[in-house]
N, C-alpha and C positions, 0 to 999 in steps of 0.2 A: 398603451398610452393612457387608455380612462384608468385603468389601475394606477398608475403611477402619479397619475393625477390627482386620483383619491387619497392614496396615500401621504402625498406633499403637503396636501391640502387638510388632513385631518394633523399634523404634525404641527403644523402652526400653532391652535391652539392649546396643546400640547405642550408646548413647549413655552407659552407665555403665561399657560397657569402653573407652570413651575417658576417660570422668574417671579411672577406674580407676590410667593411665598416667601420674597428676597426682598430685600434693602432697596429702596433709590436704582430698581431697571426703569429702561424706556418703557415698560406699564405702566407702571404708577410714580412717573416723576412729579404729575402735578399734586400727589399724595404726600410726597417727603417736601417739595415745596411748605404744602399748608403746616405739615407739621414744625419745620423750621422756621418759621413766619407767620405766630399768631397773627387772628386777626385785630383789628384795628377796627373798630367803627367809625375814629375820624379822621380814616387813610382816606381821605377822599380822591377822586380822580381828579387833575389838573390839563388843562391845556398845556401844549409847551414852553409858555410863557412865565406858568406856574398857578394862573387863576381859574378855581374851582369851578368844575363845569356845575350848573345851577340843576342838571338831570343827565344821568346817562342813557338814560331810557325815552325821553319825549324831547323832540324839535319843538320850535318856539313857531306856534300856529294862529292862522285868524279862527277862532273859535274849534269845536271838536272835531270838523272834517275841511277847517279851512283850508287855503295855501298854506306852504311852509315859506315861513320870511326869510329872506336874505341876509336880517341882519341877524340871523343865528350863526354870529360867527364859529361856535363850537361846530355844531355839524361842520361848516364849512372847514374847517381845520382839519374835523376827522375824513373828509372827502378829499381833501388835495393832498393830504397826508397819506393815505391808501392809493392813489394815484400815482407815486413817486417811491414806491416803496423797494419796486425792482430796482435791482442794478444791470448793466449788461453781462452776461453769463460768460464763464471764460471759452476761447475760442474752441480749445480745447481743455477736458479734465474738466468739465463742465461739473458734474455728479462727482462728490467726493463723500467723505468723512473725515474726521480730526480729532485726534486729543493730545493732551499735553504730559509733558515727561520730564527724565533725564538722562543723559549721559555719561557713563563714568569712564575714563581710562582705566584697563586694567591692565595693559603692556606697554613697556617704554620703547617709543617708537622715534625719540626726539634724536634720534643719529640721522633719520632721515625728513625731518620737520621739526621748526622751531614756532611753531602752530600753539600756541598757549592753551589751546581748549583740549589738546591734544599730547601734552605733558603729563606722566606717572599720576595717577591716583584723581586729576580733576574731574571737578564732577559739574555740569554744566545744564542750564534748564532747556528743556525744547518743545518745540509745537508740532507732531506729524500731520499728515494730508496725504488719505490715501483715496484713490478715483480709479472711474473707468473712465478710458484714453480719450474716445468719441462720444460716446452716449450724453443726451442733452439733461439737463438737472431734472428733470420727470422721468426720468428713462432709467431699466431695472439697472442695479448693479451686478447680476451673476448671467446677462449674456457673453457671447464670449466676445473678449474685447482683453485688449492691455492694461497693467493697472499701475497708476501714478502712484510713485512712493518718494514724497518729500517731507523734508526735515530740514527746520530753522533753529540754528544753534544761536543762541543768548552768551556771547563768549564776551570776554573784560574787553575785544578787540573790535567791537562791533559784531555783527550778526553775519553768521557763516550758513548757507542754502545748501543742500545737496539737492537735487531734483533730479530724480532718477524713473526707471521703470521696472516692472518684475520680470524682464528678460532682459538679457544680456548685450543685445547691441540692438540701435536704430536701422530700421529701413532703409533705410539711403545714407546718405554721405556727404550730399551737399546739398546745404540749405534751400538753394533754387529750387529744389522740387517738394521741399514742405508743403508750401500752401498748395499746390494740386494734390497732392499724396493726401492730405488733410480733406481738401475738397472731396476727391473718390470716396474717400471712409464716410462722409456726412453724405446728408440725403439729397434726392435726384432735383435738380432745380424744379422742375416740372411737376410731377408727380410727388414731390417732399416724404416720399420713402425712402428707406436706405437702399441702394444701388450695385447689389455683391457685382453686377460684372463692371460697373464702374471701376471698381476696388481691384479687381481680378486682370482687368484690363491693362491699368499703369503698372499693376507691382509686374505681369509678365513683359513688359517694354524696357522694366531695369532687372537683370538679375540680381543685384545686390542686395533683392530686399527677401532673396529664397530664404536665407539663415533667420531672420527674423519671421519669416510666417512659419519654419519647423515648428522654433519655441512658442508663437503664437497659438497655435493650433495643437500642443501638447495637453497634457491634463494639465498645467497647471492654468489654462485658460480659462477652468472652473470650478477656481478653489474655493471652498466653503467658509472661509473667512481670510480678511484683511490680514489676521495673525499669522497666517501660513506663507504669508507672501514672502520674497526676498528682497531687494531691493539693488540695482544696478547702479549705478552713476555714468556707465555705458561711456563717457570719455574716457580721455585718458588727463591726467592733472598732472605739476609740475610739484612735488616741494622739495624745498629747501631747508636745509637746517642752516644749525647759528655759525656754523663757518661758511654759510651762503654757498653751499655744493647742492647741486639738483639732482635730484632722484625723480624719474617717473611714475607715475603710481596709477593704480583703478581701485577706486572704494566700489566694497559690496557690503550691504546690508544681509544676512543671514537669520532665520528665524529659528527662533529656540523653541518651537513648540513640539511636542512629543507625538501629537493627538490629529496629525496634516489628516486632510481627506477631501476629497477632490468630486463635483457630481461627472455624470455623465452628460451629454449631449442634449437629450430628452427631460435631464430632472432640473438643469440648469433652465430648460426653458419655460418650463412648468412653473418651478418657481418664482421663474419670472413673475408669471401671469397673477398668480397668486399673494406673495409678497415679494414686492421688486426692492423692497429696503431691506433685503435678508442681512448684508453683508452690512451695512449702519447700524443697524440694532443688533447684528451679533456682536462687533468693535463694542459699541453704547455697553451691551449688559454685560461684558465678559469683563470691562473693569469696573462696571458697576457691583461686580461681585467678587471684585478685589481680585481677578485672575488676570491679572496687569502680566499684558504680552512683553515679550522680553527679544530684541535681535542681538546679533554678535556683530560690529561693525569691523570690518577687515580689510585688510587693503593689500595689491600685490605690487610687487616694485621692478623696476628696468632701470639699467643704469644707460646713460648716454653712449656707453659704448657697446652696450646689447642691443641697446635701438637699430646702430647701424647694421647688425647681422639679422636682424631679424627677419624672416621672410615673405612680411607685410607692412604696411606702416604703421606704427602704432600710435598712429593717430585718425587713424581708421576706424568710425565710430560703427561699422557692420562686420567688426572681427569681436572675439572675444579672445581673452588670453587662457591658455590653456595651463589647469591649476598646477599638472602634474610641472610641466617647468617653469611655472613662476605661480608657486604657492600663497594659498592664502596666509596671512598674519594676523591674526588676531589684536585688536585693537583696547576695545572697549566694550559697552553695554548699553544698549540704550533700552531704557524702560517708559514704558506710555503707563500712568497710574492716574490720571485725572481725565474726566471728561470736559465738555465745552460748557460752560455756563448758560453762554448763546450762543448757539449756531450762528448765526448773522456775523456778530461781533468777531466770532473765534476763528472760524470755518471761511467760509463766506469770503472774508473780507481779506483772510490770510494772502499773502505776497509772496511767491517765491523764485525765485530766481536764481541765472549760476551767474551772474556780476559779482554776485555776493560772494566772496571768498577773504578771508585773513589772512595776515602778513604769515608767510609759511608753507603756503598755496598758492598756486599762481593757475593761470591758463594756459595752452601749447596752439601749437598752430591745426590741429582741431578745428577743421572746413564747417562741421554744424553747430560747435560749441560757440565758438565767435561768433556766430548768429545767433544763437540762442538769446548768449548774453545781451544783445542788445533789442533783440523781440520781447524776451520774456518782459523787460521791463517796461518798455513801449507797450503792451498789452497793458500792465497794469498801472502805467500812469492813465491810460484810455478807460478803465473798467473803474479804477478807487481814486484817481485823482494825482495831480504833481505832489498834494502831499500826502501821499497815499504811507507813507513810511513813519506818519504822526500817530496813525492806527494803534491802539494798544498792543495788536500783536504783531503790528510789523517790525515795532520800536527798537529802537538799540536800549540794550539794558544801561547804558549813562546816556545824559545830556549831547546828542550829536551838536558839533560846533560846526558852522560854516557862516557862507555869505550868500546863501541862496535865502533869497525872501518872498515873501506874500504869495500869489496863487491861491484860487478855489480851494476853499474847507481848511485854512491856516490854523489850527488849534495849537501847535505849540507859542512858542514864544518870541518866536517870526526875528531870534538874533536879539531880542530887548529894545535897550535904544543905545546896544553900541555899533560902530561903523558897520554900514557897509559894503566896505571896498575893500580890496587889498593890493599892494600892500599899504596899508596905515601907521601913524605915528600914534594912535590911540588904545592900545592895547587889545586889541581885539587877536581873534585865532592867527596863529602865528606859523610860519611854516616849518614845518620839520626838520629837525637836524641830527635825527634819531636812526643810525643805520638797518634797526631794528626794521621801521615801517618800509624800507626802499625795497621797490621788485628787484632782481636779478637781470642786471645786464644780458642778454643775448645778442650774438651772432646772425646775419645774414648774409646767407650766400649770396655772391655772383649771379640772381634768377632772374629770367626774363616776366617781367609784367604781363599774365594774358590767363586767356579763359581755356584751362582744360577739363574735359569730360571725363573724368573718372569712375566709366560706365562700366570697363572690364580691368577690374583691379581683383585678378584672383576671386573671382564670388562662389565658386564650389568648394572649394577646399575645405572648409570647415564644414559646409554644410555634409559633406562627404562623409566625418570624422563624426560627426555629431549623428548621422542617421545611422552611422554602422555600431555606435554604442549603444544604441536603444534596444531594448528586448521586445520579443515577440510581441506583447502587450502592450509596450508602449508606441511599438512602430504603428499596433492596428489602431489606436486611438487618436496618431497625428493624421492617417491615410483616412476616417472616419470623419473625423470633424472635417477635412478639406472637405472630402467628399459631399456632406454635408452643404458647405459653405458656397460650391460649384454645383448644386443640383438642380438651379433657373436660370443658371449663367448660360448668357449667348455659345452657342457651342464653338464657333469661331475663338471665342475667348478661350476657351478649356481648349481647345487645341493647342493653342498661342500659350496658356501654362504646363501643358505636356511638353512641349518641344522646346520652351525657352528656361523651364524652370525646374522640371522633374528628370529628363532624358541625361543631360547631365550629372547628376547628383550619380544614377546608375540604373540600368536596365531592370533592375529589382523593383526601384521605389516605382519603374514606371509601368512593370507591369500588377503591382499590387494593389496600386491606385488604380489602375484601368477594371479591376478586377472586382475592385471594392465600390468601386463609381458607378460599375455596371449593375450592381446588387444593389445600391442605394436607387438608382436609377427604377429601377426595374419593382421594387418595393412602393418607390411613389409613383407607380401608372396604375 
């Protein structure tokens, strides 16, 4: 452990006296600043107002060690200004990164969307945001943890969200158990540490969340950069093309890097301890040195009449669809080449959401996606404000028209001074008569209105499929981190995920885990 510890630890700087020798890295940003922006001698500092503080250095005093007076409005401004500077952090995806890009189609996919950002050869700007799942904004980025992977597309049609994660389905199924599921993962009300049998405790009470902690606890739980990740969109989505026919679909982000590498258990923690922003400033300098990450965005399709033979629902956000019979398709490209100017501004403030979709896409009856859509944005009208989408990066790239007015922090142009109401005789936004922008009619069955538990909906099956492809080394690596992850857990707990969550999957995983548990066990007494 101290060895590996030296070694991580001597590697830092190492590794920042070679960016150092580089352009515009996170070392020496305030360096290519100065160079870009002589100085000025009478850039003077201003209050908000714009009136030149009289000293940036001395409060306005009764003599050399007098009081500080109150009518030194300046201090006062830089005091309640400092004071107000947090915003509330998100509830989840707290810790991210970001930078900006684009998109380009490089396959005609328009038989099965009439998606305009998503037509032969367009090429479209974007903002990504990459996080870890739980971790609060001080908290390292290379414990293990899931990692957020969203992308807001700037399309002629308004602004299109994917928000996704780097594995392939969510923990459960139905939105009701987010916020506990959520709650277990965060820290102990009490004690305000993190809580593994908290955590251990709910996901062995639902099976459905076994296929999500496989891939959770695999290597790529501690991949050494944001570049390697993939990116899930983990529902299932509707589009449409221009003869309005509905295709099923699942987008995945796929990462074009050559160079993946993944720590172990021990070096990810270490790292931790030592640089917990490993994974922000490795994103920051890899395009600061113009080695602009590169994914494949793809998509796999079902038709409405595959749906019904299929032998889950595929709207099932804790299955994933199996490549070998519903292949990936190659879509596009999407290239990240620019970093954040501000963080605050860029990062920070960014908005993402799945409401957000283009005429072409639609949503399905998708039990946590329907939630989603309407949390994710209720989160960020709570965090950025009702006009939180005036934000420079939330923005629609044209002038959004409506009748929605005034609210906290209105910086656009709040409608001008024409109506509003609608419908009006004064030519204000008009309603649509464009077949283009109309969702797709659907059908509902005969169903009775009520609350079902879909707590045993098939949940081994894939987990089954999925542990028996892994090889040798990758099986010890997912039985390793559990192991790991259950070695203070109440042992009633570990029993409760042996019998409700490993026994079935197969007698193999349970006795290898028992085996591996016991060695781990046995190592920390």
């Amino acid at each position: 452990m101290l060895l590996i510890a030296i070694t991580v630890f001597s590697l830092v700087p190492l590794q920042q006296a070679q960016f150092t020798r580089s352009q515009c890295t996170s070392v020496n940003q305030l360096v290519c600043y100065a160079k870009e922006n002589p100085f000025d001698p009478k850039s003077y500092g201003t209050t908000a107002s714009g009136r030149v503080f009289p000293s940036m250095l001395a409060t306005q005093t009764v003599g050399k060690w007098g009081p500080t007076l109150l009518q030194d409005v300046f201090l006062i401004e830089k005091l309640q200004s400092l004071n107000r500077e947090r915003i509330p952090p998100r509830i989840g995806h707290a810790k991210g990164a970001g930078a900006f890009g684009y998109f380009q189609v490089t396959k005609d996919i328009s038989k099965y969307t009439k998606a305009l950002f998503l037509q032969p050869g367009k090429k479209t700007d974007v903002v990504a945001r990459f996080s870890t799942q739980v971790g609060e904004i001080g908290s390292s980025d290379t414990t293990v943890d899931a990692k957020g992977f969203a992308v807001k597309f700037y399309t002629e049609d308004g602004n299109h969200d994917f928000v996704g994660l780097n594995i392939d389905v969510f923990g459960h199924r139905d939105a009701t158990i987010l916020p506990d599921l959520l709650h277990a993962r965060m820290k102990n009300p009490q004690t305000h540490l993190q809580d593994l049998t908290a955590f251990w405790d709910i996901a062995s009470e639902r099976a459905e969340t076994m296929l999500f902690i496989l891939f959770f606890f695999s290597e790529t739980a501690y991949v050494k950069s944001y570049r390697f990740i993939d990116g899930f969109g983990i529902h299932t989505f509707k589009l449409v093309n221009k003869d309005n026919k509905p295709t099923f679909a699942k987008f995945t982000f796929t990462s074009d890097a050559t160079d993946k590498s993944y720590f172990n258990a021990t070096e990810a923690l270490t790292t931790a301890g030592f640089f917990p922003e490993y994974l922000t400033k490795e994103l920051y300098d890899s395009i600061a040195l113009h080695k602009y990450p590169t994914w494949t965005l793809n998509i796999q399709v079902l038709t409405p009449k595959q749906a019904q033979t299929l032998p889950f629902s595929p709207f099932d956000a804790t299955k994933y669809w199996n490549t070998t019979e519903f292949p990936l398709i190659p879509v596009g490209k999407l290239v990240l080449n620019r970093n954040p100017h501000n963080y605050f501004n860029d990062v920070e403030q960014a908005a993402f959401c799945p409401t957000r979709m283009v005429p072409g896409i639609e949503p399905t009856p998708d039990r946590l996606l329907i939630a989603r859509m309407f949390a994710y944005r209720d989160a960020q009208i709570y965090r950025l404000g009702v006009n939180h989408e005036q934000i420079p990066v939330n923005r629609c790239p044209f002038g959004a028209k409506n009748y929605e007015r005034d609210g906290f922090m209105n910086v656009g142009s709040n409608g001008g001074n024409g109506p509003n109401y609608f419908p009006n005789t004064y030519h204000g936004p008009t309603n649509n008569n464009n077949d283009y922008y109309n969702e797709l009619p659907f059908d509902v069955d005969s169903l009775r209105v009520d609350r079902i538990d879909l707590k045993n909906e098939d949940n081994f099956s894939q987990c089954k499929l999925y542990w028996n492809s892994l090889t040798e080394r990758q099986k010890n690596i997912v039985l390793e981190n559990i192991s790991l992850s259950l070695a203070e857990v109440d042992t009633r707990v570990v029993d409760k995920v042996i019998r409700n969550l490993m026994r079935p999957i197969s007698t193999d995983f349970e006795n290898k885990f028992k085996r591996k548990f016991a060695t781990i066990a046995m190592n920390a007494s």
